[in-house]
N, C-alpha and C positions, 0 to 999 in steps of 0.2 A: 504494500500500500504506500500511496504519498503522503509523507510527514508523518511527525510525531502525532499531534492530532489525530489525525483517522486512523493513525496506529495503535491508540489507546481506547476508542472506539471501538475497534475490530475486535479488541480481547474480548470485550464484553460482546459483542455480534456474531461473534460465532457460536456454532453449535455445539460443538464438539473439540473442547482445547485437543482431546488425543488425538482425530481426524484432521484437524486444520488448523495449521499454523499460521502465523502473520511477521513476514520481517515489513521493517519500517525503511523508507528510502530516504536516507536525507541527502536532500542535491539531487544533483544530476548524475548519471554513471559514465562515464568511459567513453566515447565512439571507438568499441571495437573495430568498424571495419575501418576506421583511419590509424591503428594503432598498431602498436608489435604487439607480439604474444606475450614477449615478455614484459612489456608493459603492461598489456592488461592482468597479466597474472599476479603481478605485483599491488594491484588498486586493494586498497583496503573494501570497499563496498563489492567487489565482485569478487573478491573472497570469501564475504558474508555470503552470498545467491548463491556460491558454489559450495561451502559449508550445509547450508538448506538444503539445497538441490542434492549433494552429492556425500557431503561428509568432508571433502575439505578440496580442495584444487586440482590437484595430481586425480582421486577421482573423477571430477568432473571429466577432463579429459579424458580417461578410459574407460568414460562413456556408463558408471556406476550410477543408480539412482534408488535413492528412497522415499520418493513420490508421486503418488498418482498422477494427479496435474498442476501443473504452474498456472495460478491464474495473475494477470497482470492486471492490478486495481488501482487506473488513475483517476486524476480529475476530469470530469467533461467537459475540457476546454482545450484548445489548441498547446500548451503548454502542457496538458496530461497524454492527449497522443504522443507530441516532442518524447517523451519519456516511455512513454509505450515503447516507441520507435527505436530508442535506445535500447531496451532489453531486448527486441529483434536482433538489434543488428550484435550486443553481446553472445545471445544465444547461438545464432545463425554462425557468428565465429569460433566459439569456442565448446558447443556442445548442441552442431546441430542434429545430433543422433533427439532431441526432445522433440523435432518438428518431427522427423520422419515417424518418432511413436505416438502422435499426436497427443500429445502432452500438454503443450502449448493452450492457452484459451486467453482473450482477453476480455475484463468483465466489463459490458456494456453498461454504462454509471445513467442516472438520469440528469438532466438538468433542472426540472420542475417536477414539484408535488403541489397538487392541487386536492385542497379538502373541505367538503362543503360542509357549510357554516354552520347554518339551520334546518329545521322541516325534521321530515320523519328518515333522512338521509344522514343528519349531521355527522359528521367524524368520518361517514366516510370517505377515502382518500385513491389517488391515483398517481401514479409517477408518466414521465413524461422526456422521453430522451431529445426532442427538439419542441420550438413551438408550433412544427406544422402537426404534429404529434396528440401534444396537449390540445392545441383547438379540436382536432380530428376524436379526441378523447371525449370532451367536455360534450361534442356533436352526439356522439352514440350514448352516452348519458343524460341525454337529453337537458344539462346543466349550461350555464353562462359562466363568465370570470365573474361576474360581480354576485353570486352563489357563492362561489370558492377563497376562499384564503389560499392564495397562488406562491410558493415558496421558487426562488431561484437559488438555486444548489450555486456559489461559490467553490467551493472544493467540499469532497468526503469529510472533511473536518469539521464541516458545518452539520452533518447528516447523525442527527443523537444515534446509539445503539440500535433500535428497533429499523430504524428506515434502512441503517448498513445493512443490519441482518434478513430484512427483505430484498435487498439489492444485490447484495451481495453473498454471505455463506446461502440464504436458503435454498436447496435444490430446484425446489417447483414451482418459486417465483424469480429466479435471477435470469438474465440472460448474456451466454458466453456465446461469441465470438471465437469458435476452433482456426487457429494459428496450423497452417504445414507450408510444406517445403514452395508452395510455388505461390502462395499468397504472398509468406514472406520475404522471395524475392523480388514480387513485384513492389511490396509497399516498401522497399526497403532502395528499391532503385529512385522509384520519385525521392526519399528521403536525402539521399546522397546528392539529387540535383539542387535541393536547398540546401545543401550544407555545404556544397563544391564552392569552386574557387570561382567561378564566373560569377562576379556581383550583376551584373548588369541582366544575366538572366534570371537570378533569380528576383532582382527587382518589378520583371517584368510577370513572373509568374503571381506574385504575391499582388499586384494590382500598379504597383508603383510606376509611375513614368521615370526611366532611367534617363533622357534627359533633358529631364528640365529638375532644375533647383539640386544639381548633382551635391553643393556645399553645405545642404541645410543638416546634415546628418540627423534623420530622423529615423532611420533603418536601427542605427545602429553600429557597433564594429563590424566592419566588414572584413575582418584579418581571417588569415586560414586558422580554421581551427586545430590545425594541426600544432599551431603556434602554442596554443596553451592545455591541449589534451583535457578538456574540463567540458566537450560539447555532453 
């Protein structure tokens, strides 16, 4: 999970401490596919995943596992896929025998809960992964927003135990996202095209007119990330 926050959440959301564990992400991890091995071997955070996953490093690598599935639980926001995309492309590096056993799943987070108010309905509630989603929701419930008390999920940290535990451990209401070999290199090839060295393309994919107002630096650094091994 992302943060301490929804890492302290999860203790309590899940089912089963013996069934399901929860390591906590702080930062970012690695770009494996921009890095050595032995760089990456060396990261303290992907020691941790590979301790989880495997029992400690040198396992991972000879392909050992003591888990049913890796579920990746970020934010529903473009900086939770970013991190998604990262464990892809670690995973994909260093232990893609997890894609080929389909292992892999990424947990599909919502962004809205909506719970109406009053009437002989009150409390009950619904989640909402976009808002073409929730309108499309509220429609088949024959509800309006001004019914609802409409929450906008910020991160999993915002989400008390109960909604993690509906969203995420419970089997018959979460929904995963199965990760294998040829999803992953497709979303992992766009990822690489925003993170390469051609700024001007990727300014162009992300909406930016690359040029006009090239000095405003509103993007951001645009150095290779190779420079500081922190993508």
């Amino acid at each position: 999970v992302e943060g301490d926050s929804a890492g302290g959440n999860a203790k309590y959301a899940r089912q089963c401490s013996k069934t399901q564990g929860v390591l906590k992400l702080r930062g970012k991890y690695l770009n494996c596919a921009r890095s050595k091995l032995h760089t990456c071997a060396s990261n303290k955070a992907i020691n941790s995943l590979a301790t989880a996953i495997s029992g400690s490093m040198e396992a991972l690598l000879d392909g050992k596992c003591r888990i049913g599935k890796l579920l990746l639980t970020s934010d529903a926001d473009c900086d939770g896929s970013h991190i998604n995309l990262l464990h892809l492309s670690l995973i994909d590096t260093l232990a893609p025998w997890l894609l080929e056993q389909g292992r892999v799943y990424v947990v599909q987070t919502p962004l809205y809960k909506a719970q109406v108010r009053a009437g002989k309905r009150a409390g009950d509630h619904f989640f909402a992964f976009d808002f073409p989603e929730l309108e499309a929701t509220l429609k088949r419930e024959k509800l309006t927003l001004e019914q609802c008390n409409v929450t906008r999920f910020k991160g999993l940290g915002e989400m008390n135990a109960a909604d993690l535990a509906l969203c995420v451990f419970n089997r018959d209401t979460r929904r995963l996202l199965k990760i294998d070999k040829i999803r992953a290199k497709r979303d992992l090839a766009a990822f690489r095209l925003l993170v390469g060295a051609d700024v001007s393309y990727r300014k162009r994919l992300l909406g930016f007119d690359a040029g006009a107002d090239e000095d405003a630096g509103s993007y951001g650094d645009d150095s290779d990330p190779d420079d500081t091994n922190t993508d």
